[in-house]
C-alpha positions as CSV (number, residue, x, y, z in Angstrom):
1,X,135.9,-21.3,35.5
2,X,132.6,-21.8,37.6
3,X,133.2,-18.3,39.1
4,X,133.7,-16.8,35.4
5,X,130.5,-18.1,34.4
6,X,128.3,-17.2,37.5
7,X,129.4,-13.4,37.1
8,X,128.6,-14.0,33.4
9,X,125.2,-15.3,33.7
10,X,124.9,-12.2,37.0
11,X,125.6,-9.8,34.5
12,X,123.6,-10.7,32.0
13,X,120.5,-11.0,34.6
14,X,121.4,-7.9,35.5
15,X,121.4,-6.2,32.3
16,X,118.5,-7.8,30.6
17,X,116.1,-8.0,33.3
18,X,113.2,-6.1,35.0
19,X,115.2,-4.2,37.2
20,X,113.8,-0.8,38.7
21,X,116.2,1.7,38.4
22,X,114.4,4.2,36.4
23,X,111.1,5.3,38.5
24,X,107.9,3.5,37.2
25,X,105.2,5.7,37.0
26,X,101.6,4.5,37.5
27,X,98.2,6.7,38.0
28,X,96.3,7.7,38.4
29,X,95.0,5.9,41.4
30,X,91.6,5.9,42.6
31,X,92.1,8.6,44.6
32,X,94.4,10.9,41.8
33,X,97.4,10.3,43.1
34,X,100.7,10.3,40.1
35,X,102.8,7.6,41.9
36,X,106.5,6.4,40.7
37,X,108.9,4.6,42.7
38,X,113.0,3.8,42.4
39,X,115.1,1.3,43.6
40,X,118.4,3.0,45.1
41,X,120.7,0.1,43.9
42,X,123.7,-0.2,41.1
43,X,122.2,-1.7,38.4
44,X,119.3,-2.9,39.7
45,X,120.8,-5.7,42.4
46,X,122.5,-6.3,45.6
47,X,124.1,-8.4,47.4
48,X,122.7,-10.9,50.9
49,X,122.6,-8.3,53.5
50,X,123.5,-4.9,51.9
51,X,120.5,-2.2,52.6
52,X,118.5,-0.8,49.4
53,X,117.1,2.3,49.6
54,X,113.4,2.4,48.5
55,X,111.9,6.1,47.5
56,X,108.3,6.8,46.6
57,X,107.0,9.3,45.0
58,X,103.5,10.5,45.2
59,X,101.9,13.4,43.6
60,X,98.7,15.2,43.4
61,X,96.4,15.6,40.4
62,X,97.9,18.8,39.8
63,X,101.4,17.5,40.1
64,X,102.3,18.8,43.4
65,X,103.8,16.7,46.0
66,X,101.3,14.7,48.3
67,X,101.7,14.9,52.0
68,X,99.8,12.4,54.5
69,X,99.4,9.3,51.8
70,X,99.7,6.5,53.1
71,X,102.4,4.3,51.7
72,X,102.6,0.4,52.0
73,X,106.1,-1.9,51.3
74,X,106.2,-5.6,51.3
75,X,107.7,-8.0,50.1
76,X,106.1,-10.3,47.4
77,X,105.0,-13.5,49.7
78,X,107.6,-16.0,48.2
79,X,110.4,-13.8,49.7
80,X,108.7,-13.6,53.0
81,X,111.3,-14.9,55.9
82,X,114.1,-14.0,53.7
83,X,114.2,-9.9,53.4
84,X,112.9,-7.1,55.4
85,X,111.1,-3.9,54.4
86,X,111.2,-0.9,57.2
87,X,109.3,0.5,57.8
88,X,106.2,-1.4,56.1
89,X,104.1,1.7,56.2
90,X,104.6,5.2,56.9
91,X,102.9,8.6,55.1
92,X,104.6,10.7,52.7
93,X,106.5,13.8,53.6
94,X,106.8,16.4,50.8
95,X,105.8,13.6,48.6
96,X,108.1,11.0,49.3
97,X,107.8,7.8,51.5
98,X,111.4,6.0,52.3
99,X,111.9,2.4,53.4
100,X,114.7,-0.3,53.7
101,X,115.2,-3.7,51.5
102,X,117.5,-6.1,53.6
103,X,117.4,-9.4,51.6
104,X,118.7,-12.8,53.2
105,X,119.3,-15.3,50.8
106,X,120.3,-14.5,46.8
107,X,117.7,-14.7,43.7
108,X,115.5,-12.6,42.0
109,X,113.5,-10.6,45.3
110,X,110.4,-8.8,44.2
111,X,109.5,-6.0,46.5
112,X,105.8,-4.3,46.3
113,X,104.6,-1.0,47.0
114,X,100.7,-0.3,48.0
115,X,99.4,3.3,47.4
116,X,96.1,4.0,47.4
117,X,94.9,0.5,46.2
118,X,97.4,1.0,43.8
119,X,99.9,-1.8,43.4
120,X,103.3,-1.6,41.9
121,X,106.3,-4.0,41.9
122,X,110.3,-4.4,41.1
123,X,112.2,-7.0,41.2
124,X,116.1,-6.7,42.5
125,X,118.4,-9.7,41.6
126,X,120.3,-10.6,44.9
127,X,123.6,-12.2,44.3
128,X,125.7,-14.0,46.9
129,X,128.7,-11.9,49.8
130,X,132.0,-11.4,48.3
131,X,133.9,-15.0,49.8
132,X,130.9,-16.7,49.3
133,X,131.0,-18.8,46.7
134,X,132.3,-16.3,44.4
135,X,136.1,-16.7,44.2
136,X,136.2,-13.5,46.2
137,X,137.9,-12.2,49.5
138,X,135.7,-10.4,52.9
């Protein structure tokens, strides 16, 4: 029964909250940069340990892609200690900037992206390894 209603209460976090699948657009910045970003996960979540894709994209004023912009990733300071970002920062590439989410722990994880002075953020809802806790087998 406990297990029925954890994956109930999962599922409804992950259907009703601010998950970022669809990119989120924001600009411009100070500099004129379009910038949108997406969360490579199903449904907006993960589970402890499983690698998220993160994917920026930045674009020029005239909506080309923007090479050589910086790009920071971090995550928000509560979750510092129990997820990674790599690489932090890098530059963008045919107007993209990749990185890595590795969360530690389970919750709600909100992971930041810096560009140009610009701030953005998503949250991704982190739920426990199949056998742990769940009912489940490894």
């Amino acid at each position: 029964m406990t297990r029925y209603l954890f994956l109930l209460l999962l599922g409804g976090a992950l259907a009703f909250g601010n998950i970022a699948c669809a990119p989120k657009r924001v600009g411009p910045t100070p500099a004129g940069y379009l910038v949108s970003w997406e969360v490579d996960s199903f449904g907006g979540g993960t589970r402890v340990g499983t690698p998220v894709p993160l994917l920026v994209h930045v674009r020029n004023a005239q909506g080309g892609p923007a090479d050589g912009v910086p790009v920071e990733f971090e995550v928000a300071p509560n979750w510092q200690g129990s997820a990674s970002i790599t690489p932090q920062q890098m530059v963008t590439r045919g107007g993209r900037a990749r990185a890595t989410f590795v969360p530690e722990t389970t919750g709600v994880a909100r992971v930041l992206v810096r560009v140009d002075q610009t701030v953005q953020e998503a949250a991704i809802t982190v739920s426990p390894r199949l056998g742990v806790g769940t009912g489940g087998r490894n």
